[in-house]
C-alpha positions in Angstrom: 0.0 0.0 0.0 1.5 3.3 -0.7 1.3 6.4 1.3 0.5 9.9 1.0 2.8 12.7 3.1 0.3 15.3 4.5 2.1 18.0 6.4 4.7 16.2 9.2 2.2 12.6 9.3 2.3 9.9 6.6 -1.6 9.0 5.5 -2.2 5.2 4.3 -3.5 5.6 0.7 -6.7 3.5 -0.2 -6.0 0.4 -1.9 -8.1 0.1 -5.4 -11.0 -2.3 -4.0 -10.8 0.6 -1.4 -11.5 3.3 -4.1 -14.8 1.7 -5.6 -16.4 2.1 -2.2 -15.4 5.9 -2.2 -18.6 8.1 -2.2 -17.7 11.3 -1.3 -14.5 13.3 -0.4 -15.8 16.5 1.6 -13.5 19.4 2.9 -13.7 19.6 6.5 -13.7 23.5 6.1 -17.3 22.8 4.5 -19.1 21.0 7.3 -17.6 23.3 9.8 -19.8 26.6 7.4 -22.8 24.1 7.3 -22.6 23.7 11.2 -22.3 27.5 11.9 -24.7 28.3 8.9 -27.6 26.4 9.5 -28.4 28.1 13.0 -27.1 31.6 11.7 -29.4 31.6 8.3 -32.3 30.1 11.1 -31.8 33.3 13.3 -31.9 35.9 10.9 -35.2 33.5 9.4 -36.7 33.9 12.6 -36.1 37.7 13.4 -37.1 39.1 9.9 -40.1 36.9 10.2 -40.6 38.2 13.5 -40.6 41.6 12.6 -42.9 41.6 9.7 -45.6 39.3 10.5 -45.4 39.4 14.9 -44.1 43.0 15.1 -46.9 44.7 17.6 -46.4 41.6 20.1 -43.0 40.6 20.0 -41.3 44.1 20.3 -44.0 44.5 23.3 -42.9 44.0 27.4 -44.5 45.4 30.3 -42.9 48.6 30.2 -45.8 49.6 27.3 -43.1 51.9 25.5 -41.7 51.6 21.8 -39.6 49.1 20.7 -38.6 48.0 17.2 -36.5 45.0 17.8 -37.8 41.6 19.6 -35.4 39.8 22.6 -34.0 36.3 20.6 -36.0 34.3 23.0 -39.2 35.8 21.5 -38.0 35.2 17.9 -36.7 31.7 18.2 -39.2 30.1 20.7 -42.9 32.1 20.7 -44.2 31.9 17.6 -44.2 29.9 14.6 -42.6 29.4 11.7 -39.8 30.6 13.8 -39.8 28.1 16.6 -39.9 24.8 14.2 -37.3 26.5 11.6 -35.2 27.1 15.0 -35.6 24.1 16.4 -35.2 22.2 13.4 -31.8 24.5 12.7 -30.5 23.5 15.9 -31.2 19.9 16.3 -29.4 19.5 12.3 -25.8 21.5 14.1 -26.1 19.5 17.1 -25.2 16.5 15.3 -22.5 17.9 12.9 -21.1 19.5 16.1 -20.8 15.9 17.6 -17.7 15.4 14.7 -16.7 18.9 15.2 -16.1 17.4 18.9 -14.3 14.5 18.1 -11.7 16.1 15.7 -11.2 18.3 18.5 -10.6 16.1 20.8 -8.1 13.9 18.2 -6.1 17.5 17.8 -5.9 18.0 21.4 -4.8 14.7 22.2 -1.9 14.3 19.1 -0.9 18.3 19.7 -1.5 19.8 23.4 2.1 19.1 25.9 0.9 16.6 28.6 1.0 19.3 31.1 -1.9 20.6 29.5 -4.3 18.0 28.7 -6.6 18.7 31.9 -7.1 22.3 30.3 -7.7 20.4 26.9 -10.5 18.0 29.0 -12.2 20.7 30.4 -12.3 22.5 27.2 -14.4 19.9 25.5 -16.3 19.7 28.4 -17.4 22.8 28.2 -17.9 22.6 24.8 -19.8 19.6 25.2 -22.4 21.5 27.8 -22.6 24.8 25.6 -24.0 22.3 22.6 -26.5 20.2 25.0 -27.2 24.0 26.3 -28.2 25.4 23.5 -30.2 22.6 22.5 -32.1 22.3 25.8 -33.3 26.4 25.9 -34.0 26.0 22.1 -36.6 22.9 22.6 -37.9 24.2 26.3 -38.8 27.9 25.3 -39.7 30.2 28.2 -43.3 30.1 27.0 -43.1 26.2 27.5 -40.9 26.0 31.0 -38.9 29.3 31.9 -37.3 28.3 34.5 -35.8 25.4 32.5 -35.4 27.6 29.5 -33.5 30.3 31.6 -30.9 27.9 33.6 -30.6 26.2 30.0 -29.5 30.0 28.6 -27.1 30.6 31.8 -25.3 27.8 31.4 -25.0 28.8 27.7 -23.6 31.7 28.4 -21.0 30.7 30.8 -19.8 27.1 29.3 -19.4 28.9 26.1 -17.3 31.9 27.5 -15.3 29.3 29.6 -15.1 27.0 26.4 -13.7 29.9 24.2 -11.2 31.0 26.4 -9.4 27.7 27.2 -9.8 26.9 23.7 -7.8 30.1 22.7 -5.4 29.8 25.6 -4.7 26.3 24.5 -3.9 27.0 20.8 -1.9 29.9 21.4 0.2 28.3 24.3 -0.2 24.6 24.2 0.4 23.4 21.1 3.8 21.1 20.2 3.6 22.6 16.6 4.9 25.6 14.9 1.8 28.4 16.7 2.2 30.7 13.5 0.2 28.1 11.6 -2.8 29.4 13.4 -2.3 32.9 13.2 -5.1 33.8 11.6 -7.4 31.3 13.8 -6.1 33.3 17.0 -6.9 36.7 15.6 -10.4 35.6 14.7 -11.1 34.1 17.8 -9.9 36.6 20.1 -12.3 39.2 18.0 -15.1 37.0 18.5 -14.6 36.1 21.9 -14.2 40.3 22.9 -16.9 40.9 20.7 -19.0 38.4 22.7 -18.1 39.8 26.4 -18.6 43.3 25.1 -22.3 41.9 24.1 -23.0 40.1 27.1 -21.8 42.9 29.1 -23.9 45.5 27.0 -26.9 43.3 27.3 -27.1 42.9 30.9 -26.7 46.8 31.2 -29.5 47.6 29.0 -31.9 44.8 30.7 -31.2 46.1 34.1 -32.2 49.8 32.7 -35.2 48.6 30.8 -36.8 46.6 34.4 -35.1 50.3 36.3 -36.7 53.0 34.4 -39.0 51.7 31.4 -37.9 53.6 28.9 -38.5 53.6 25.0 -36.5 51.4 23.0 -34.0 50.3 25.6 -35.1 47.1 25.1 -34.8 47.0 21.5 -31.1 47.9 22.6 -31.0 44.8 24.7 -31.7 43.0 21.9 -29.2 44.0 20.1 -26.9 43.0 22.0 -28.2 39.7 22.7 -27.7 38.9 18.7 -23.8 40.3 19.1 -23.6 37.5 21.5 -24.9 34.7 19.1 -23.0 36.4 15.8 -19.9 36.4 17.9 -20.4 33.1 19.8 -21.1 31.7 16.2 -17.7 33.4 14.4 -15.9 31.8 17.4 -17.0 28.3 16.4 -16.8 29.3 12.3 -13.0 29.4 13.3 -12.8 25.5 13.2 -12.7 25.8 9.2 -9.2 27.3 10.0 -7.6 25.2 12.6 -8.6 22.1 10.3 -8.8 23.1 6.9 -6.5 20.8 5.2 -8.6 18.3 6.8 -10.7 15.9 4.7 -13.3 13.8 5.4 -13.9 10.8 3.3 -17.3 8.6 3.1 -16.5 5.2 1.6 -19.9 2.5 1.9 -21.1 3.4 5.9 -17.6 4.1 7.1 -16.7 8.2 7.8 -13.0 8.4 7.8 -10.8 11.8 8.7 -7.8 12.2 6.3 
């Protein structure tokens, strides 16, 4: 069997009989778009939609005041289309993301110095929790069980802050390979992951004023920032088609190999 040199590792080649089975060669760079796209193209679905056809009621809170822009919890989970194209956005990533996981956790375990490996564990831990997360205050809305909905969304937000930061930590100082090779990964991460504080911090600002003091389109301001934090917690995870994009994954018959 011959082999193919890829980077610094040697990659068995596929035999002939091997070849016949081959279906489909796909970049990983692709699945990791599909993964961030499919909730991203759902979210901006589900607040256009929002905004034309449930404008009067989901821009409304007790407050009674103007507002032009609805909170993401009332454009993904309290009406529908929204809610199914939502749901059915997230369910669809959560599976991809599963893969996303594993290669992941292969890099980590071929490329992090031993010293480091607990940060690398905790890091797909937390990855782990931020995916089940998300798909636990997407299926529970707070119309159906808020207090499950807003636990679900806490532990969003802090699993995926904790998640991002290890993970930038760990490819900027705990790699065994040459760190320039993921230059451009690190830049876009740390914008995404500043960009997503900023957002968080923004939002919580603006909700405590809107509950203080009622006034018009504060609210719509919260909003706002609520969708920097899903842009920027979705860029963050967009940067996987860098850190692996020589990577190819190859379905042959049922089998789903990583080359």
């Amino acid at each position: 069997m011959s082999k193919l040199r890829l980077g610094s590792d040697y990659i068995p080649l596929t035999t002939e009989e091997d070849m016949s089975k081959i279906r489909v060669v796909v970049p990983f760079s692709k699945v990791a778009w599909l993964t961030v796209s499919l909730p991203f193209l759902a979210f901006v679905f589900c607040v256009a939609w929002s905004v034309l056809y449930n404008f009067e009621h989901s821009t409304s809170t007790h407050c009674q005041v103007y507002n032009f822009l609805p909170s993401v919890s009332a454009t993904i989970g309290h009406y529908r289309p929204q809610r199914d194209v939502w749901k059915t956005a997230i369910a669809l990533q959560a599976t991809v993301r599963t893969l996303v996981f594993m290669m992941y956790y292969r890099y980590y375990k071929e490329h992090v110095y031993i010293w480091a490996r607990y940060l690398s564990n905790v890091a797909l831990v937390m990855y782990a929790i931020e995916n089940t997360s998300l798909v636990t205050l997407s299926f529970w809305t707070s119309d159906e069980n808020y207090t499950f909905h807003k636990i679900s969304f806490i532990m969003f937000l802090i699993t995926s802050f904790i998640h991002m930061f290890l993970a930038y930590y760990i490819m900027g100082s705990c790699l065994n390979i040459a760190k320039d090779f993921h230059d451009t990964s690190l830049k876009w991460k740390r914008r995404s992951m500043m960009l997503n504080v900023l957002s968080t911090l923004i939002a919580c600002y603006f909700f405590y004023r809107h509950n203080k003091y009622c006034e018009p389109l504060v609210y719509s301001m919260f909003a706002l920032s609520e969708y920097g934090v899903v842009v920027s917690n979705m860029g963050y995870h967009l940067t996987a088609a860098l850190d692996f994009a020589t990577t190819r994954l190859m379905i042959s018959g049922n089998r789903l190999r990583i080359i």
